[in-house]
N, CA, C and O of each residue as an XYZ file, in Angstrom:
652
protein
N     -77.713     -1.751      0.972
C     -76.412     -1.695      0.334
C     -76.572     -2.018     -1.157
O     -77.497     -2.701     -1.599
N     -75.617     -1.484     -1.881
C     -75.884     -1.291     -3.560
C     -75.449     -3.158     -4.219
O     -74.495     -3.857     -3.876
N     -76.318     -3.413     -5.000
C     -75.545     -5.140     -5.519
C     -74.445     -4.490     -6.526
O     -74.399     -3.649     -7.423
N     -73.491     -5.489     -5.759
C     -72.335     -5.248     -7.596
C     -71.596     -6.395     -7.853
O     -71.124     -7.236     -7.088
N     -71.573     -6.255     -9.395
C     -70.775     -7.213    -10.016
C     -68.949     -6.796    -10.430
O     -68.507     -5.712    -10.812
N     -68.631     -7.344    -10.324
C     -67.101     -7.040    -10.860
C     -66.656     -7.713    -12.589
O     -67.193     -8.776    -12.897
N     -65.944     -7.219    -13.349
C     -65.490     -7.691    -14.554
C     -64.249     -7.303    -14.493
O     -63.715     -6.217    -14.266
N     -63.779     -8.592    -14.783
C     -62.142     -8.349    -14.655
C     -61.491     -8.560    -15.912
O     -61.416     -9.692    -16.392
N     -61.053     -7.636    -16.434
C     -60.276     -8.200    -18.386
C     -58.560     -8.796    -17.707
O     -57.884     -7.821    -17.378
N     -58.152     -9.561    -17.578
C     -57.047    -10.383    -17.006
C     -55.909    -10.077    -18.075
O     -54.786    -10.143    -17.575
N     -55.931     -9.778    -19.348
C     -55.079     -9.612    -19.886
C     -54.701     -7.448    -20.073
O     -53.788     -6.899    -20.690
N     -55.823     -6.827    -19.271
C     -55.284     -5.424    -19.181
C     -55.193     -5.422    -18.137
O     -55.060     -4.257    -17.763
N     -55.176     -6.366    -17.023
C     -54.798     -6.221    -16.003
C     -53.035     -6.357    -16.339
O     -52.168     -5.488    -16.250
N     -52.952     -7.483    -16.658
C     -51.434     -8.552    -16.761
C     -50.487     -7.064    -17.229
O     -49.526     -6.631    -16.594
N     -50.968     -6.564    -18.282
C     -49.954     -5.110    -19.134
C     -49.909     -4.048    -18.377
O     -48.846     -3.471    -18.152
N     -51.352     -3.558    -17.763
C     -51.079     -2.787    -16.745
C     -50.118     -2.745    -15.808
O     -49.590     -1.644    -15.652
N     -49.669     -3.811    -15.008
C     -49.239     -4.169    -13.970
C     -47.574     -4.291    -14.831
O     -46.766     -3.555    -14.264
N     -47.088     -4.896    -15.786
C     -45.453     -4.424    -16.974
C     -45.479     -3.181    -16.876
O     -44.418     -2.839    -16.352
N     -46.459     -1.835    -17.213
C     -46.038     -1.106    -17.266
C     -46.133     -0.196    -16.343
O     -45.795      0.961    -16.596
N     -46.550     -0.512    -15.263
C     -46.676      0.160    -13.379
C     -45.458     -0.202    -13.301
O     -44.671      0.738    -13.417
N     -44.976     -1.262    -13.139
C     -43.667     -0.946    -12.435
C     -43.060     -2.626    -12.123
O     -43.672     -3.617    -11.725
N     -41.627     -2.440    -12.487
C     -41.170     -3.725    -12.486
C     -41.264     -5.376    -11.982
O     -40.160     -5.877    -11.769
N     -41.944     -5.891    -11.860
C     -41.971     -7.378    -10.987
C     -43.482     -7.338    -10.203
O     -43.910     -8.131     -9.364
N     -44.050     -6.288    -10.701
C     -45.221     -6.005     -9.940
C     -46.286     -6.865    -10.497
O     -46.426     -7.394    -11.599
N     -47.386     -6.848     -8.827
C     -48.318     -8.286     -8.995
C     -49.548     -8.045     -8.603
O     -49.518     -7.399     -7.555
N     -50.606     -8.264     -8.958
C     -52.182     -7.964     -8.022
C     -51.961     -8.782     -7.953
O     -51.397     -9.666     -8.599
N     -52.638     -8.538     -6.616
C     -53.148    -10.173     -5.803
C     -54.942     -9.656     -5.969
O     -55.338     -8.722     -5.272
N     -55.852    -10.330     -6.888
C     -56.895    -10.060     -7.334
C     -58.021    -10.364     -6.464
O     -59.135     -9.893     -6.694
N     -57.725    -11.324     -5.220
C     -58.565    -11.234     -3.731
C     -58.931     -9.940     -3.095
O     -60.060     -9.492     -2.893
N     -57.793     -9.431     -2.820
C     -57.382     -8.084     -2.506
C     -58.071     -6.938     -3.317
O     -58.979     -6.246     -2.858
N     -57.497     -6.800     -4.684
C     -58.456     -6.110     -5.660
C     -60.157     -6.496     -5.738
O     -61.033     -5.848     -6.311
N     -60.226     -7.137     -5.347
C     -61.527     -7.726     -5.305
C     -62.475     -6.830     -4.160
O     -63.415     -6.061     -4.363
N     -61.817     -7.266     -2.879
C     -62.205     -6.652     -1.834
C     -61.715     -5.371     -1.624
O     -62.197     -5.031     -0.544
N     -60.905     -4.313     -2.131
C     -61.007     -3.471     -2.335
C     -61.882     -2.502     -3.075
O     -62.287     -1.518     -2.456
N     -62.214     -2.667     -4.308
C     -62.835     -2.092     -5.154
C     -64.426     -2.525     -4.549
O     -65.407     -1.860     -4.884
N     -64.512     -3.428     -3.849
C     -66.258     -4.095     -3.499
C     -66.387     -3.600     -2.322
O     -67.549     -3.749     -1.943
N     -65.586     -2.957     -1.384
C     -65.869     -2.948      0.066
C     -66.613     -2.254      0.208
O     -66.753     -2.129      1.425
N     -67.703     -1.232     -0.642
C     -68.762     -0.400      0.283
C     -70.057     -1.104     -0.654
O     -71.059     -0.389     -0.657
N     -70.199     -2.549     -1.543
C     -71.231     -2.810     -1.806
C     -71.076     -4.506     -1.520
O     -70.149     -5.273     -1.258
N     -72.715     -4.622     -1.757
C     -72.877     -6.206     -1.730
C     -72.707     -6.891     -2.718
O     -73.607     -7.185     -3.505
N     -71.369     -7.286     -2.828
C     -71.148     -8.321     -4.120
C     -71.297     -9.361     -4.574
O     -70.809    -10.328     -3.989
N     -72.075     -9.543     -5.867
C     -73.073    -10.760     -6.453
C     -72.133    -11.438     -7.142
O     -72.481    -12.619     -7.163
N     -71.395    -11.326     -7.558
C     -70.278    -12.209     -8.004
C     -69.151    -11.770     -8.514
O     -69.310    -10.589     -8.824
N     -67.792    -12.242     -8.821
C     -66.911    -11.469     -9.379
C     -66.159    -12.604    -10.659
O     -65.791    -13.775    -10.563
N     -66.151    -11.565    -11.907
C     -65.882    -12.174    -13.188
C     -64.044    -12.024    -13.405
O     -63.547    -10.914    -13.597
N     -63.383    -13.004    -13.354
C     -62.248    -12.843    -14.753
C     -62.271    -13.388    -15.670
O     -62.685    -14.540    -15.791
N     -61.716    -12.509    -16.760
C     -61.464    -13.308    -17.948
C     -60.132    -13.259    -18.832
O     -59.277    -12.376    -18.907
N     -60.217    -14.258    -19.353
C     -58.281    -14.697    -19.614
C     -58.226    -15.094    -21.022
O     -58.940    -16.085    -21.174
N     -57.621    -14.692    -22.207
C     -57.329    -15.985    -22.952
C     -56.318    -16.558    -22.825
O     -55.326    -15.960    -22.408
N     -56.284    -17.913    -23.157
C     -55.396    -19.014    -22.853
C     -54.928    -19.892    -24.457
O     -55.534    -20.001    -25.523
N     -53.680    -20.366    -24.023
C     -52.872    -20.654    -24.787
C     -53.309    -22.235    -25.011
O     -53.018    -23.151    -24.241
N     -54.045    -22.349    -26.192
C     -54.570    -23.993    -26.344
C     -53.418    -25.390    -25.614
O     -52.249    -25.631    -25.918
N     -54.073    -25.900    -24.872
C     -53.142    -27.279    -24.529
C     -52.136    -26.727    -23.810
O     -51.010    -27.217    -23.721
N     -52.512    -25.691    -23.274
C     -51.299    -25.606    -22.090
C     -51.990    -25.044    -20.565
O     -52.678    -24.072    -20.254
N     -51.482    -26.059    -19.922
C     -52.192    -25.982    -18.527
C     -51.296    -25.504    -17.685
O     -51.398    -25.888    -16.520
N     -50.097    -24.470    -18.064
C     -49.973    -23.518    -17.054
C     -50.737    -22.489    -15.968
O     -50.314    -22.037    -14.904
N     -51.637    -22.352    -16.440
C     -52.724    -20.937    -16.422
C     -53.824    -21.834    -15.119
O     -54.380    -21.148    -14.261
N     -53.990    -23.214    -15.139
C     -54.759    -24.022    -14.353
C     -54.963    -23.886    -12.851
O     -55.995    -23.756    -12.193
N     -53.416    -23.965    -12.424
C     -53.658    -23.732    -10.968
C     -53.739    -22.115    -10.709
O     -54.032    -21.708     -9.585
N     -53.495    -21.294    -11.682
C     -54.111    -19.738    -10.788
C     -55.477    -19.437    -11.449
O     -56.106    -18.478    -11.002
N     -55.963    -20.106    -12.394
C     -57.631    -20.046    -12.656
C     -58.306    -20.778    -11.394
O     -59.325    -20.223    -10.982
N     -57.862    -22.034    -10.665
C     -58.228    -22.829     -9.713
C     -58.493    -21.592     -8.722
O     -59.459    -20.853     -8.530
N     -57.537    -21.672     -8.321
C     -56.945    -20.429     -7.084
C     -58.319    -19.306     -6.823
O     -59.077    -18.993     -5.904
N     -58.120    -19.014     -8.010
C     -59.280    -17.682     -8.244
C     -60.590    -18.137     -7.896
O     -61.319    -17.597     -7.064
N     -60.946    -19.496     -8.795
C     -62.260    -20.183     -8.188
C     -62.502    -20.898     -6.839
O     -63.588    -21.351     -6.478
N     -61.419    -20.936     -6.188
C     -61.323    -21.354     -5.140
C     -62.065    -20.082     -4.430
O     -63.047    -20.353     -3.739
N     -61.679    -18.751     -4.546
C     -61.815    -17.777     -4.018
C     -63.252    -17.536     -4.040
O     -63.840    -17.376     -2.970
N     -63.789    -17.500     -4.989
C     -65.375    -16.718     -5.405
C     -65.253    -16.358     -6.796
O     -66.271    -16.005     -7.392
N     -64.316    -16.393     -7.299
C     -63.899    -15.902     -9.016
C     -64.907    -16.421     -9.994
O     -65.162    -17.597     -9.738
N     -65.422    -16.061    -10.795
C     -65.969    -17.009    -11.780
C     -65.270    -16.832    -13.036
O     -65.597    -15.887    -13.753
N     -64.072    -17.862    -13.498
C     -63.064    -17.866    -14.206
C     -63.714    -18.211    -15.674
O     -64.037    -19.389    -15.827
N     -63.938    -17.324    -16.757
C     -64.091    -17.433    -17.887
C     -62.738    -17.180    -18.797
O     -61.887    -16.297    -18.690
N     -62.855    -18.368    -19.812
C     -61.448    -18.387    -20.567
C     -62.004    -18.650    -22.142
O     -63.069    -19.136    -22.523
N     -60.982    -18.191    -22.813
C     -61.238    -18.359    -24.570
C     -59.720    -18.949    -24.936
O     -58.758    -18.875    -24.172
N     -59.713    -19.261    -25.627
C     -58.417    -19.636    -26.641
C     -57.191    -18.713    -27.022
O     -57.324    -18.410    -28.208
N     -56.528    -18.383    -26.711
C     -55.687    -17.796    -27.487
C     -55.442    -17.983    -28.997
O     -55.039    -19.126    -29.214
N     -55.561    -17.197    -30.168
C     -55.200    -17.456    -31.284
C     -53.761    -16.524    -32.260
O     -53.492    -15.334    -32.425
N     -53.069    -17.970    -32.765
C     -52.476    -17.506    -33.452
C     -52.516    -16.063    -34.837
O     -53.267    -15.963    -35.807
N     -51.707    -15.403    -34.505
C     -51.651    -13.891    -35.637
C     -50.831    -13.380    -35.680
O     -50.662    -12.409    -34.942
N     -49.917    -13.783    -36.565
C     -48.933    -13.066    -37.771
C     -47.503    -13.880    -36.253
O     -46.642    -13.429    -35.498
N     -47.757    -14.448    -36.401
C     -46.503    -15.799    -35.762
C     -46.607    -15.671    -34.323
O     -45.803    -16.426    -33.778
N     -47.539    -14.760    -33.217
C     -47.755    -14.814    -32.204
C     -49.247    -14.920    -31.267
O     -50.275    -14.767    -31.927
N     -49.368    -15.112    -30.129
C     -51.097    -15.470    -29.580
C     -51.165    -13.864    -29.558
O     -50.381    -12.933    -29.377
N     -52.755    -14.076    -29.888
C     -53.169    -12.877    -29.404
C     -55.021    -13.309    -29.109
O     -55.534    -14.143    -29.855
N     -55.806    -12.695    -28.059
C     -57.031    -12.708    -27.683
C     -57.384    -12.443    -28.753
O     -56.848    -11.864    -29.698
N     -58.565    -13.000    -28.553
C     -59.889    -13.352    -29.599
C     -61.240    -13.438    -28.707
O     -61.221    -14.374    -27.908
N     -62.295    -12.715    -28.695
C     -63.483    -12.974    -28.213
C     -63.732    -12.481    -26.544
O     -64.858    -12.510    -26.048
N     -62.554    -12.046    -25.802
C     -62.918    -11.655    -24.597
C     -63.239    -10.686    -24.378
O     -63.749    -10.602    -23.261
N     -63.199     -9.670    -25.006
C     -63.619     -8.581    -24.697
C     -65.303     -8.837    -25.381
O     -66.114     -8.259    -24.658
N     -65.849     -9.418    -26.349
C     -67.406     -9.934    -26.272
C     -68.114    -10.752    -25.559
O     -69.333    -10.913    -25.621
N     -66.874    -11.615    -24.437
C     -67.461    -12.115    -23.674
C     -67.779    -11.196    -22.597
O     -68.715    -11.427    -21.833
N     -67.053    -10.173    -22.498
C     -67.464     -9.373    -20.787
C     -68.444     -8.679    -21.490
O     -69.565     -8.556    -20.997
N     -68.128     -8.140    -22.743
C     -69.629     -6.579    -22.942
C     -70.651     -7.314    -23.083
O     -71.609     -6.567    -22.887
N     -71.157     -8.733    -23.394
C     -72.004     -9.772    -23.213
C     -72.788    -10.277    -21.871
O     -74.004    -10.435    -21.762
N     -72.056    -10.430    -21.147
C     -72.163    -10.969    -19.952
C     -72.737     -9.293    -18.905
O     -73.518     -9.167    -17.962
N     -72.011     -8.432    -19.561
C     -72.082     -7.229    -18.939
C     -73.246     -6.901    -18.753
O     -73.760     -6.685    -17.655
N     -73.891     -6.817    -20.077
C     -75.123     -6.584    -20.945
C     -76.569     -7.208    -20.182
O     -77.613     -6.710    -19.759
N     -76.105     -8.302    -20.253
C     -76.602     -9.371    -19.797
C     -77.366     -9.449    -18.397
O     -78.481     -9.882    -18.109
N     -76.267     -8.819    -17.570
C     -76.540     -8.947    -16.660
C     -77.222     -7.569    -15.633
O     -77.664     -7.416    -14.494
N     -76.947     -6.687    -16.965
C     -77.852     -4.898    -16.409
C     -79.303     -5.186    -16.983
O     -80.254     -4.482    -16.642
N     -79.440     -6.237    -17.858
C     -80.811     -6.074    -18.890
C     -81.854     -6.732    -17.455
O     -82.938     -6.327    -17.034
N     -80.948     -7.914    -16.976
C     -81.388     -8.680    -16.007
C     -81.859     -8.269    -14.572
O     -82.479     -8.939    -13.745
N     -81.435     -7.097    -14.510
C     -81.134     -6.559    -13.195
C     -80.538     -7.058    -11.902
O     -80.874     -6.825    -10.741
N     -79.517     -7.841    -12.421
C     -78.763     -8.420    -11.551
C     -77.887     -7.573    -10.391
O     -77.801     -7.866     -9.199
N     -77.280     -6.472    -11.066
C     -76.557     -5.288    -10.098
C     -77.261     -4.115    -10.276
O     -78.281     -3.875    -10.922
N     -76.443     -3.327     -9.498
C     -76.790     -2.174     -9.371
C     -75.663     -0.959    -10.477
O     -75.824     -0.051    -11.293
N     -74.427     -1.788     -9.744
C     -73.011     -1.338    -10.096
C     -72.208     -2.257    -10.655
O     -71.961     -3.258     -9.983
N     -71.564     -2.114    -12.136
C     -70.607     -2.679    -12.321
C     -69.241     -1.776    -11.906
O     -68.929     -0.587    -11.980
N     -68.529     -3.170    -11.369
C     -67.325     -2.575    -11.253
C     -66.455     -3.299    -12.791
O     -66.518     -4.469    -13.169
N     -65.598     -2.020    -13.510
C     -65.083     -3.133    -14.405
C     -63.670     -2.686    -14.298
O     -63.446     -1.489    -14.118
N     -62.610     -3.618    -14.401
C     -61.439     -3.535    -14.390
C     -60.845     -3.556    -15.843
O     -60.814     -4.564    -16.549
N     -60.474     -2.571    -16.125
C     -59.903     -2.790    -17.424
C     -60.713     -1.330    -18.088
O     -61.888     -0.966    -18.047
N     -59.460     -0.718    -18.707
C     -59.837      0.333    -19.757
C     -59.561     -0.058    -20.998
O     -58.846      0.660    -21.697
N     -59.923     -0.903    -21.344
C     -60.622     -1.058    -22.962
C     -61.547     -0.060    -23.595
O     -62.542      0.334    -22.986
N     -61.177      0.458    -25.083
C     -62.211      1.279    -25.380
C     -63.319      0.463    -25.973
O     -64.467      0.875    -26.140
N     -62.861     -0.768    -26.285
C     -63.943     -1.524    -26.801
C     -65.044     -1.908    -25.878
O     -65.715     -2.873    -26.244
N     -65.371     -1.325    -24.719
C     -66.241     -1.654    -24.267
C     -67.161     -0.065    -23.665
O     -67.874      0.204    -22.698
N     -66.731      0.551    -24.649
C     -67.326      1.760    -24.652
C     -69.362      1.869    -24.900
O     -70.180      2.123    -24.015
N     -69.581      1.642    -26.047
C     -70.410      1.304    -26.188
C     -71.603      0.375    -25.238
O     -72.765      0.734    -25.048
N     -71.073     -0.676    -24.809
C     -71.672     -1.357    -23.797
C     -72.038     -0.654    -22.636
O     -73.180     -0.596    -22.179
N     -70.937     -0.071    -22.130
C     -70.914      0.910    -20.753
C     -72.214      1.649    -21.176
O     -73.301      1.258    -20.749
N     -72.131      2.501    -21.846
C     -73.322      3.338    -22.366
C     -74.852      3.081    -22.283
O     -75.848      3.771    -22.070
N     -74.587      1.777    -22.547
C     -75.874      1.160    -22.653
C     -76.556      0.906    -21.143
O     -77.461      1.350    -20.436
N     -75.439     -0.175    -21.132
C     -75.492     -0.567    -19.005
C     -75.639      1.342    -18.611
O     -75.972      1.623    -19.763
N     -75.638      2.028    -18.256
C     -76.025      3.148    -18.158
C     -76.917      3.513    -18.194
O     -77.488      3.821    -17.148
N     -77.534      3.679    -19.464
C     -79.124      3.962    -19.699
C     -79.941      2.999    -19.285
O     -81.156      3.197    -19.277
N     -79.298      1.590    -18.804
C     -80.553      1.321    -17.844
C     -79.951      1.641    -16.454
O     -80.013      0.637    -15.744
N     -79.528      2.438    -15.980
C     -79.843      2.969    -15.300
C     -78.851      2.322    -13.870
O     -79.408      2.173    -12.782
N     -77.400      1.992    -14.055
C     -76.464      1.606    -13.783
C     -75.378      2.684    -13.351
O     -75.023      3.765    -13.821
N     -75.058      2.032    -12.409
C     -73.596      3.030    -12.032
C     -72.156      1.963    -12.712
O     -72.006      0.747    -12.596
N     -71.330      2.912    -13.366
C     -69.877      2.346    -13.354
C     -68.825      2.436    -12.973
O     -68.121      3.222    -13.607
N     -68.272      1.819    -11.960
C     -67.043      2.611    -11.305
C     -66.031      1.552    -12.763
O     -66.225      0.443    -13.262
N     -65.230      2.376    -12.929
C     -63.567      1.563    -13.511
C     -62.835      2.083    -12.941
O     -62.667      3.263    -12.632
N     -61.851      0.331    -12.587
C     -60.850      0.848    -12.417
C     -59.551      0.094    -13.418
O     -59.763     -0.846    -14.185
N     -58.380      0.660    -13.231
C     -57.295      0.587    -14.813
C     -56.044      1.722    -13.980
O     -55.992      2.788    -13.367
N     -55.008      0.403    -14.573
C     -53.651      1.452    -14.208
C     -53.962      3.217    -15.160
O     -54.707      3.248    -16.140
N     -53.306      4.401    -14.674
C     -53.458      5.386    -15.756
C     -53.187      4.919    -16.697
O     -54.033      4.720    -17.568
N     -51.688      4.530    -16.862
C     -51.001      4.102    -18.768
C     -52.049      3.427    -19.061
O     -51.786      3.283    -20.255
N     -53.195      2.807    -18.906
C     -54.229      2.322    -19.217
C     -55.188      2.692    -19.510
O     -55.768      1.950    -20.302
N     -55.750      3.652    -19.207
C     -57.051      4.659    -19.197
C     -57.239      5.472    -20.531
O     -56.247      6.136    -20.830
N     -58.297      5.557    -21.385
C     -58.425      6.939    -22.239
C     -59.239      7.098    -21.375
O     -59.837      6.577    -20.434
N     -59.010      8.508    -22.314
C     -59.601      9.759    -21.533
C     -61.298      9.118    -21.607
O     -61.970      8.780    -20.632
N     -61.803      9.072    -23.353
C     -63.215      8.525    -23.733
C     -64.110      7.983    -22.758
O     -65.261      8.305    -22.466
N     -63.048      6.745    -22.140
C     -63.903      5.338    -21.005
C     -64.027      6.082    -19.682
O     -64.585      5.802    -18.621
N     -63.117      7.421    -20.223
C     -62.859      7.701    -18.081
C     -63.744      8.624    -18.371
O     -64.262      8.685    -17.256
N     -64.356      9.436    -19.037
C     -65.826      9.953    -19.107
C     -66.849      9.971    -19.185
O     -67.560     10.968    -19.061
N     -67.428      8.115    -19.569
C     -68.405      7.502    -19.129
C     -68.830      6.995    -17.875
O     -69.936      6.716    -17.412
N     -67.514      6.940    -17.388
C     -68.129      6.302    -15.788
C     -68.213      7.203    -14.716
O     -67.676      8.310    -14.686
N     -69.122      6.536    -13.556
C     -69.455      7.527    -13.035
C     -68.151      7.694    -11.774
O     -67.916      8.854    -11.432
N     -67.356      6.609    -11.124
C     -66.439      6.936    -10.524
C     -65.359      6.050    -11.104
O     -65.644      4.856    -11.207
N     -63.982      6.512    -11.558
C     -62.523      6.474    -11.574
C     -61.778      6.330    -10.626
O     -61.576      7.146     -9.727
N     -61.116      4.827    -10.813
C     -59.996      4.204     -9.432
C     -58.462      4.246    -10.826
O     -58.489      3.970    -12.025
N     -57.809      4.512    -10.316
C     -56.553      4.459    -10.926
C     -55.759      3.309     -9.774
O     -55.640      3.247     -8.550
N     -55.516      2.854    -10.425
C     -55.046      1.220     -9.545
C     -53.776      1.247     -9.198
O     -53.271      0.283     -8.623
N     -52.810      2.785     -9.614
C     -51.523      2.854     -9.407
C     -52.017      4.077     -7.813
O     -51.154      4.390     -6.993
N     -53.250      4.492     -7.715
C     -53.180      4.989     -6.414
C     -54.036      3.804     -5.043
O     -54.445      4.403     -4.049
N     -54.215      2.469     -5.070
C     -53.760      1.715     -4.199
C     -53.413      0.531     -4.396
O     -53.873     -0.548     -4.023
N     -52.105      0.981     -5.345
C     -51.395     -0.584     -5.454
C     -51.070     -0.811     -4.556
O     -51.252     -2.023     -4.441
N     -50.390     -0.211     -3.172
C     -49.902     -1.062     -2.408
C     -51.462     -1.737     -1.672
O     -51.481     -2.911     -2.045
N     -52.227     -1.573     -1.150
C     -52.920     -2.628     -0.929
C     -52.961     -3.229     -1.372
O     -52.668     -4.234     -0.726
N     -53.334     -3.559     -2.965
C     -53.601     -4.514     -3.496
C     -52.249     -5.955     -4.214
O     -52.395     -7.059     -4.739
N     -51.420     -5.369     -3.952
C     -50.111     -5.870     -4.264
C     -49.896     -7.515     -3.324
O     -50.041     -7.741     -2.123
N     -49.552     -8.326     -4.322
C     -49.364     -9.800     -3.951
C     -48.017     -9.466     -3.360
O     -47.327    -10.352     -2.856
């Protein structure tokens, strides 16, 4: 059976899921074991930024690590009077990197259509990597959805995956 890792970007998940459809929720266990069910999975990554000194975010980072999650977080930083991420998207193409150079998987699974992690994909590739992504459509360019080798659109099994 193929090893895979999962990367989860938590904040294109969070927008994805506003603009799927009203009140709507992954339950990221579920997504987890969905997207992993035909390989052997070596670990599964989210990542979040967080709002300094506020421990709202605590008990569902817990939750997640409770699960098997390995919960990576950065700071939220202030810009132009509101938070905005800083550094997570270099923490996954890092870790990503990292972990194809290593030969840790076989397959990344990555959640999240960021184009900023275009480049990386590419790379994880040429050594010789499979990428499935998956990403609501309103989420997807076209660019990221032509690097990988299989495409999940997360609005065709939200209802499984739905909290």
């Amino acid at each position: 059976m193929k090893r895979a890792m999962m990367f989860i970007d938590g904040a294109n998940v969070f927008h994805g899921c506003k603009n799927f459809e009203q009140g709507y929720k992954i339950d990221y266990v579920k997504l987890r074991d969905e997207l992993t069910k035909d390989y052997d999975l070596i670990r599964a990554y989210f990542y979040e930024g967080v709002i300094p000194d506020d421990d709202s975010k605590r008990s569902f980072h817990n939750a997640l690590k409770a699960q098997g999650f390995h919960v990576e977080t950065r700071p939220l930083v202030v810009r132009d009077g509101s938070f905005a991420e800083k550094g997570i998207d270099v923490m996954i193409t890092t870790e990503l990197l990292t972990h194809a150079f290593k030969d840790n998987f076989d397959i990344a699974v990555i959640v999240g259509g960021d184009q900023d992690y275009i480049v990386a994909l590419k790379e994880v590739k040429r050594e010789g990597k499979r990428i499935v992504l998956a990403c609501f459509e309103n989420s997807f360019s076209n660019e990221i959805q032509d690097i990988a080798d299989e495409s999940i659109f997360i609005d065709t099994i939200a209802s499984k995956v739905e909290r």
